[in-house]
Every structure is written in structure tokens, then in C-alpha cells.
C-alpha positions in Angstrom: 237.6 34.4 40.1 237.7 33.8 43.7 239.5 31.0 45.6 237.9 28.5 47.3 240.3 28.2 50.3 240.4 31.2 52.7 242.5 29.4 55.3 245.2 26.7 54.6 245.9 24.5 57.7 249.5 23.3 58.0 251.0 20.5 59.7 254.9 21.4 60.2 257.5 18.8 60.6 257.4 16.8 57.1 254.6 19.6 55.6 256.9 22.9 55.7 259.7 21.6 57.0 262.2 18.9 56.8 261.5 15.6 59.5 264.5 14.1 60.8 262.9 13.7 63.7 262.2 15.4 67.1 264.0 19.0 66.3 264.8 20.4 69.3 267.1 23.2 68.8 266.5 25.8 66.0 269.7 24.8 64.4 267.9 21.8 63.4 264.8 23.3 61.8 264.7 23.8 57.8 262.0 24.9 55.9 262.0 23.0 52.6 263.4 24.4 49.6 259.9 25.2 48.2 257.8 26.2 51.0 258.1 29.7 50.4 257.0 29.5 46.6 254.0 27.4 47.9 253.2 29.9 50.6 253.5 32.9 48.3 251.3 30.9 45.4 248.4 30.4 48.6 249.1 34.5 49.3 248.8 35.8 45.9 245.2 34.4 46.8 245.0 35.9 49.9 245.1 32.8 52.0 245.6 33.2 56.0 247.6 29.8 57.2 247.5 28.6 60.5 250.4 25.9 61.9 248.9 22.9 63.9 251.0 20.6 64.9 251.9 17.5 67.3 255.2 17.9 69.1 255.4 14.9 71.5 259.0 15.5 72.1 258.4 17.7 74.9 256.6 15.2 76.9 259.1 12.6 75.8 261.7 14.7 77.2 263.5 15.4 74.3 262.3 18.7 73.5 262.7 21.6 75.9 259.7 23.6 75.6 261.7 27.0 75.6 263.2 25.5 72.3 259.7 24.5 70.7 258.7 28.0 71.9 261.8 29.9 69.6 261.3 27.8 67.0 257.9 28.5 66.7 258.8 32.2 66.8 261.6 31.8 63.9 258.4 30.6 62.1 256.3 33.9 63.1 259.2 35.7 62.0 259.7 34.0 58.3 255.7 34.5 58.0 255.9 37.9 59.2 259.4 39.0 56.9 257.3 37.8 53.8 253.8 39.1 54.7 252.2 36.1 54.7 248.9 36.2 57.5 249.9 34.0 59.7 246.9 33.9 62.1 248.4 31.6 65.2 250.9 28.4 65.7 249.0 25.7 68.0 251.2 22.7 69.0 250.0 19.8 71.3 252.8 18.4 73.6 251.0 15.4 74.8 252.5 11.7 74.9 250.5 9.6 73.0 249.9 7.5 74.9 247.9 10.0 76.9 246.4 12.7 74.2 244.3 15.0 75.0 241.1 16.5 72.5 243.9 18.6 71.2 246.3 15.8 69.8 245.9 14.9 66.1 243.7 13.1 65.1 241.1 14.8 67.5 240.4 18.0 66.6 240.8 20.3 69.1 243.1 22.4 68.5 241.3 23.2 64.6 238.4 24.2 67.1 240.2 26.4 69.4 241.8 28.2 66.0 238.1 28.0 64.4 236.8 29.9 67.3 239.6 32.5 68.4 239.7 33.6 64.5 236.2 32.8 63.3 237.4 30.7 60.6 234.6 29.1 58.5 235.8 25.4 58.3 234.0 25.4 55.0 236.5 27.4 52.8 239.7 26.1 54.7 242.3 23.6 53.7 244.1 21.4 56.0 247.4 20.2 54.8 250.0 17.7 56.0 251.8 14.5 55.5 250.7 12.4 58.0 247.7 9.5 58.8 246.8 12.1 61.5 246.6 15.5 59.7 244.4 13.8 57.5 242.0 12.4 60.0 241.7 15.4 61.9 240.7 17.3 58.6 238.6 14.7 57.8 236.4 14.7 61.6 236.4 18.1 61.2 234.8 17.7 57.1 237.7 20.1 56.0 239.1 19.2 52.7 242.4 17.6 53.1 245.6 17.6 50.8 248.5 15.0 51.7 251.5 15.7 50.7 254.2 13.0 50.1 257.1 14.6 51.8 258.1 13.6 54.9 256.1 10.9 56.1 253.6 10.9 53.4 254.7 7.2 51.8 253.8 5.9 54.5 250.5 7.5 55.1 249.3 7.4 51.7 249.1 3.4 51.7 246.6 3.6 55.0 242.7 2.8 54.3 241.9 4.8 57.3 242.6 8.2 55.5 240.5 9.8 52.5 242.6 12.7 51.2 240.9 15.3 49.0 243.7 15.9 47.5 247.9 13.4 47.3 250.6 15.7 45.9 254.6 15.1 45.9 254.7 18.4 48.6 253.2 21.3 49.1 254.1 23.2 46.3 252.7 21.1 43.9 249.8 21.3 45.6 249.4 25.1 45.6 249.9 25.0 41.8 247.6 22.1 41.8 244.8 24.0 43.2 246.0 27.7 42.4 248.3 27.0 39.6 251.7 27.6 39.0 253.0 31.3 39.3 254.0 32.0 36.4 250.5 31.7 35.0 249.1 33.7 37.1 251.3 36.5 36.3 250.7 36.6 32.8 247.1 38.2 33.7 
């Protein structure tokens, strides 16, 4: 049986990762406890992911972009050290007050990582826990999964959003739509 998601789209702060706000030194940055279950439950399907992600701070001034840029390669690396395809992180550093085409909730940066990795938008997954990931997956027709971490409460209570799919976090929405591990190793 195949799966129907061949890339899973990932928001980070809130999604992967824990959300106390602008993270602007490595130290700060946590992956939740489950994200590498849920990760490895989208592998064993043979899932590529791809990170897009708002990170305002740096136009706010409180994130240095050399720091946003070794964080993001502490994430290559954890992809890379468990062999998960991680096909490209794209971040958006604009104010919003003055977002560009790539700033959730516009699309662009789904359409740059569409493009540079031919993904078909048709089998992909976008997933994150904000009004914004959701829209984005939505313009873009991409079923959408919102996860209640982070800032999820909050999002899940707006009429602007239509989710595919409102899970407690992202590993109950890999069993959701994969199933739990354990099943699957029973086969």
C-alpha cells in the first residue's frame, strides 16, 4: 500500500520544536520530545520533509542572522544523523509589517521549494501550528494538518483556517495518517 504523502511540509518553532519565543542562540532551540518518532513514522514511508518557516526576529533585530543560519544547520545535521531526506530549510526574515510573497501566509517560499525539487504539491503535506501555515497550505490546495502544540489553541478557534487534518502534535498526526509504529512493525 502506498502513502499518499511524498513530501511533508514543516513549520518549525511550535511544529518540531518548542516556541518560547524568538530563539536566537542554539542553546535555546529544542526539538520536542516526539519529533523524532513522528519523523521516523513519516520515513518508514519514505517521506522527504522540507522546513518553511517565518523568522521575523531578524528583522526585528533580535535575531542575528549568523545564529538563525547555525540553528538551521543543527537542524540539517539531526535530519542528516537519522537519515531522514531533508530536501532544503527556507525561512522568511521579513517584518510583517512589510512581507514579502515569501512570508506565510503567501506562498512563496512552497513555490520556490516546489520548483528547485519538483515537488508535486498534490501528494505533499504541509504541517504546522499556526493561522499562517494553514493558509499558506490552503492557497497553495495542499492538505493541511494543525497541530495543537505551540500556538495551535489559538489557531484552531480562527474561521479563517480549514485544516485537513487538528491533532495534539505532530506525532499523533503521523500515527494518525500512517499509524503508530508498532503496527507497522508487526508486518
Amino acid at each position: 500500500m502506498s502513502y499518499k504523502y511524498k513530501t511533508i511540509f514543516l513549520d518549525r518553532d511550535g511544529t518540531i520544536n518548542s516556541d518560547p519565543g524568538y530563539i536566537n542562540k542554539l542553546e535555546d532551540f529544542n526539538f520536542y520530545d516526539y519529533t523524532l518518532e513522528a519523523l521516523r513514522i513519516f520515513d518508514s514511508r519514505g517521506c522527504n520533509f522540507c522546513i518553511i518557516t517565518n523568522q521575523s526576529g531578524v528583522a526585528r533585530g533580535i535575531i542575528d542572522i549568523n545564529e538563525l543560519k547555525e540553528i538551521n544547520e543543527y537542524i540539517r545535521n539531526f535530519f542528516k544523523d537519522n537519515n531522514f531526506n531533508l530536501l532544503d530549510i527556507y525561512y522568511c526574515t521579513d517584518h510583517p509589517n512589510k512581507p514579502s510573497v515569501f512570508r506565510k501566509p503567501n506562498t512563496g517560499m512552497i513555490e520556490k521549494a516546489a520548483i528547485e525539487h519538483k515537488i508535486n504539491l498534490a501528494s505533499s503535506l504541509f504541517i504546522g501550528d499556526y493561522i499562517s501555515d494553514i493558509e499558506a497550505g490552503n492557497r497553495m490546495e495542499i492538505d493541511t494538518m494543525l497541530v495543537l502544540s505551540g500556538r495551535g489553541h489559538e489557531a484552531v478557534k480562527s474561521k479563517k483556517i480549514k485544516p485537513t487534518y487538528v491533532v495534539e502534535n505532530i506525532l499523533r498526526g503521523a500515527e494518525l495518517t500512517i499509524g503508530p509504529i508498532e503496527w507497522r512493525l508487526q508486518y
